[in-house]
C-alpha positions in Angstrom: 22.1 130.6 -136.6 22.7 131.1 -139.8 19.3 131.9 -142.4 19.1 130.5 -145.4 18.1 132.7 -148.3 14.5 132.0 -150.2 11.7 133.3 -151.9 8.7 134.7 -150.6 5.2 135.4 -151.9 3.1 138.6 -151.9 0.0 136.7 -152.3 1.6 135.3 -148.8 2.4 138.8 -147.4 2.7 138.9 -143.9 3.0 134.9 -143.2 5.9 132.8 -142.1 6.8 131.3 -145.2 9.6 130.6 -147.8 10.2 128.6 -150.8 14.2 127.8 -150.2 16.6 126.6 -152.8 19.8 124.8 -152.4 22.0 127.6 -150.7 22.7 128.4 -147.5 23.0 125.1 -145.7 26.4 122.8 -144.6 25.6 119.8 -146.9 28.8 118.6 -149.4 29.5 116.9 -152.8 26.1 116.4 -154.8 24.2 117.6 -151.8 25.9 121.2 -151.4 24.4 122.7 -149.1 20.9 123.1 -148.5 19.1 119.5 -148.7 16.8 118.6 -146.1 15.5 115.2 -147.5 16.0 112.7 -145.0 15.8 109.6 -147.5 18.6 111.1 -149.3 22.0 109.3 -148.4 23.6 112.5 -147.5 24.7 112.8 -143.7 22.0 113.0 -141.2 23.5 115.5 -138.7 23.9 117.8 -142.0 20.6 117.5 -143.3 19.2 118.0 -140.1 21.1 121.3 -139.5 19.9 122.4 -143.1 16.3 122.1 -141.6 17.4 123.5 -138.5 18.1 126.8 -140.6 15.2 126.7 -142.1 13.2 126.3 -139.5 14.8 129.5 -137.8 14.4 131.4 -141.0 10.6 131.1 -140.3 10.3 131.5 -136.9 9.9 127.6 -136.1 11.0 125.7 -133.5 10.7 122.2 -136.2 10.2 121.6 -139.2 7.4 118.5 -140.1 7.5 117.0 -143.7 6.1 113.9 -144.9 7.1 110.5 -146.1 5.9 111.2 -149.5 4.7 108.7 -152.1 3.1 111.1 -155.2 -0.1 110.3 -153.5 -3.6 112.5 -153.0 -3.4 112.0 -149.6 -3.5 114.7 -147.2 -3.0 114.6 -143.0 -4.5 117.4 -140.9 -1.5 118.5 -138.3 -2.8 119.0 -134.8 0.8 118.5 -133.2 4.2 118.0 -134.0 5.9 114.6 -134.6 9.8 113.3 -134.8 12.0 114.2 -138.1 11.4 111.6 -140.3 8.5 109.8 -138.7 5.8 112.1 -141.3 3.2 110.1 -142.3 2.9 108.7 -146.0 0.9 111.3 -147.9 1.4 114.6 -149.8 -0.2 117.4 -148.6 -0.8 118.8 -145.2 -3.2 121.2 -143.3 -3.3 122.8 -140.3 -5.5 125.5 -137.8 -2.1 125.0 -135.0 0.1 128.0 -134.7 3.6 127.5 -134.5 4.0 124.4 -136.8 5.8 125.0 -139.9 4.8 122.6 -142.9 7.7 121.5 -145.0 7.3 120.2 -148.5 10.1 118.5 -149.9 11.0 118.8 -154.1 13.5 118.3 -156.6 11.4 119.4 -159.6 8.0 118.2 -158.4 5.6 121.5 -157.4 5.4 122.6 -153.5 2.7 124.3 -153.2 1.9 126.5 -150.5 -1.6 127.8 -149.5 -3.3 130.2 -146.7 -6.6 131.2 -145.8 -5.6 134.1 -143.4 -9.7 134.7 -142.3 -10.1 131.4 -141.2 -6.4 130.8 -139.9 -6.0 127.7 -141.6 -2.6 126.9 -144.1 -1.6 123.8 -146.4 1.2 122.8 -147.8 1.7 120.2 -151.0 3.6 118.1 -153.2 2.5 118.1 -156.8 4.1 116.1 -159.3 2.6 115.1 -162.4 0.7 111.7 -161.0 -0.4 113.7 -157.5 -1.3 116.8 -159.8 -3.1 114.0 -162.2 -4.9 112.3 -159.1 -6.1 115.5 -157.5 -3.5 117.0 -154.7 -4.6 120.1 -155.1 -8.1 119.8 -155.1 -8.0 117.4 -152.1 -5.6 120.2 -149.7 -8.0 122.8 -151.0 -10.9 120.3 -149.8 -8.7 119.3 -146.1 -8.7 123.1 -145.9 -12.6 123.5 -146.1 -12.8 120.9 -143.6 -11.3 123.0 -140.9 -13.1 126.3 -141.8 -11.4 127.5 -144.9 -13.5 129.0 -147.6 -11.9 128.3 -151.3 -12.6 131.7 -152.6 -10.1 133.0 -149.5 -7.4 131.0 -150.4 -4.2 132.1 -151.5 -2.1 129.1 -153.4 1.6 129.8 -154.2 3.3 127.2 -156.9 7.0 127.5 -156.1 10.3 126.6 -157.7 9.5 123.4 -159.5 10.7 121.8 -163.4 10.0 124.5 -166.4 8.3 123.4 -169.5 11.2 123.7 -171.5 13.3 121.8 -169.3 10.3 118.8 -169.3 10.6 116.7 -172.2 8.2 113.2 -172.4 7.1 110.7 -174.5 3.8 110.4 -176.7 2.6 108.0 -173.7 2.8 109.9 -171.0 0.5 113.0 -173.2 -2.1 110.4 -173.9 -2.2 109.3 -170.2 -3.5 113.0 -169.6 -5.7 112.9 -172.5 -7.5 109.7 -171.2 -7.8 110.7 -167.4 -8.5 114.0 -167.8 -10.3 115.0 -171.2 -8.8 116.3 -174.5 -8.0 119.6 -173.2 -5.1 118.4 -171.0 -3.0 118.5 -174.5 -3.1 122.5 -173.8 -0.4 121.6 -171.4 1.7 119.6 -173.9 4.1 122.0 -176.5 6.1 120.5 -179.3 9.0 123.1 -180.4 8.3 121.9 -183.9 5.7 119.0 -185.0 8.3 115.8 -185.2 9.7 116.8 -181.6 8.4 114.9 -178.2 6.1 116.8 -176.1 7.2 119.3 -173.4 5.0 118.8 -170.1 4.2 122.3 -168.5 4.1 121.3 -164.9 3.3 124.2 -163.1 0.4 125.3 -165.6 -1.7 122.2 -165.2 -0.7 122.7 -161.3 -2.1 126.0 -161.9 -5.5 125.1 -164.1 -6.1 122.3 -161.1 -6.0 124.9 -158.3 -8.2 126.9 -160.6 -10.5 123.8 -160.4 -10.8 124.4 -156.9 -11.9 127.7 -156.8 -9.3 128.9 -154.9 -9.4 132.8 -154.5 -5.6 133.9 -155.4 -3.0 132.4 -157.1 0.5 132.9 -158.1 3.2 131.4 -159.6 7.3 131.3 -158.9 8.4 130.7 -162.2 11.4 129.5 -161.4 12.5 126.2 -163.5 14.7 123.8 -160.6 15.9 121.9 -164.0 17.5 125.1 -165.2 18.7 126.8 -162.0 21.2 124.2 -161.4 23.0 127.3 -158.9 19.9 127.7 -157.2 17.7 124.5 -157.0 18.5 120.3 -156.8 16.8 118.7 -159.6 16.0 115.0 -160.1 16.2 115.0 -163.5 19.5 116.9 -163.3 20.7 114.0 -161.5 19.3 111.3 -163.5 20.8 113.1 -167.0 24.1 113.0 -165.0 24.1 109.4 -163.1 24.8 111.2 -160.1 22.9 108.2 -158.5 21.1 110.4 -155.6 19.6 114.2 -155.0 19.4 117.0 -153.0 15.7 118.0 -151.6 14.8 121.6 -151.1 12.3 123.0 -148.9 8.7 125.0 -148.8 7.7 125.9 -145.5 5.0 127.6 -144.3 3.3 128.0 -140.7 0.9 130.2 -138.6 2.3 132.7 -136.2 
C-alpha cells in the first residue's frame, strides 16, 4: 500500500509517528487526496483508504480518532473501537502498544506527546477554546495518571494556522485577557496599531504545555492557512465558500 508522505519529530525519534498533510491519499475535488475526517461529506470508502495509508505508514493495523467537540476532555485507550464510533473528547492517552492515536485538524493544533520511560503516549486537539480551557494541561495530567512523569514528556505542536495567517477581532483578544490574565495579549500582534489582532496559535499552545511542566517541546512551524499545497485549512475554505474541508492526520502509537 501506498505511504503517505509526513513529518516527523526528533523530540519523537525512534516512535511511530507522523504529522501528515493533504498528499498522498485517493480523495478528489475540495478533498484531494489525503482527508481522513469522517464528518466531512467526502466519500467514505476514500476517506477510509486515506486512513488505511496512514495507518500503514505507522506500522498500525487502525487508526482511532475522536468525535471532537473543542472540549478538555480526554479518554484513556485500553482497546481499539470502530472508525467513527470515537468518543466525544479531544485528547487521548494510552500505555497499549499497537494503537495508533489519530488527531484530526484543519488549522486547529494536534499535538502529539510521549513519555518513552513510562511507555505512555497522547495525542490532542488544540484549538483556541480547547487551548483556552486547558487540553494540554489535562492530556499532560491523563498521562500522569497512567505513570507518566511531566518533566519526561516530549510534546510536539504540528502543522496548524500561522499567526500571520490568524486575523480576529478586539473580542475574541479580550476573551483571553479575561480568562487567562493580562499577559495572554503577548500572544496578540497588530502589524501596525489601527490593524485587528493576529492570534498566534501555536505560541499560547506552546506557553500552555510549558504550564505543564512538560520536559521537551518542539514546534512544526508549519502554517496549514498558508500551505494550501500541503495542508486543508478551514479557514481556507470558509474565505472561499467551499462549503466543506479536508481533515489531516497526527498519529502516533507505541510499538
Amino acid at each position: 500500500m501506498q505511504q503517505p508522505p509526513c513529518f516527523r519529530s526528533g523530540a519523537l525519534a525512534g516512535l511511530s509517528h507522523g504529522f501528515f498533510g493533504r498528499k498522498g491519499g485517493v480523495s478528489e475535488g475540495i478533498y484531494s487526496s489525503l482527508n481522513c475526517g469522517l464528518g466531512s461529506d467526502d466519500a467514505r470508502d476514500a476517506v477510509m483508504e486515506n486512513r488505511d495509508r496512514i495507518a500503514g505508514a505507522i506500522g498500525a493495523t487502525a487508526l482511532l480518532s475522536l468525535y471532537q467537540v473543542h472540549s478538555c476532555d480526554v479518554v484513556t485507550v485500553d482497546s481499539p473501537w470502530t472508525p467513527g464510533e470515537g468518543a466525544k473528547a479531544d485528547a487521548m492517552v494510552t500505555r497499549q502498544r499497537g494503537i495508533a492515536l489519530g488527531i484530526l485538524t484543519a488549522d486547529c493544533a494536534p499535538i502529539l506527546f510521549a513519555d518513552r520511560a513510562a511507555g505512555v503516549i497522547g495525542a490532542a486537539h488544540a484549538g483556541w477554546k480547547g487551548a483556552l480551557g486547558g487540553i494540554a494541561e489535562a492530556t499532560v495530567a491523563a498521562m500522569v495518571t497512567l505513570g507518566a512523569e511531566p518533566s519526561r514528556i516530549a510534546a510536539v505542536i504540528g502543522p496548524c494556522i500561522g499567526r500571520a495567517s490568524y486575523e480576529v477581532g478586539p473580542e475574541f483578544e479580550a476573551r483571553f485577557i479575561e480568562l487567562d490574565g493580562a499577559d495572554s495579549a503577548r500572544f496578540f500582534h497588530r502589524p501596525d496599531p489601527a490593524a485587528r489582532p493576529h492570534f498566534d496559535l501555536p505560541a499560547y499552545v506552546a506557553a500552555r504545555l510549558r504550564r505543564a511542566h512538560v520536559g521537551t517541546l518542539e514546534l512544526t512551524g508549519l502554517d496549514t492557512f498558508a500551505g494550501e499545497g500541503d495542508f486543508f485549512s478551514f479557514r481556507r475554505t470558509t474565505h472561499r465558500g467551499e462549503g466543506d474541508y479536508g481533515r489531516e492526520v497526527a498519529a502516533i502509537m507505541l510499538d
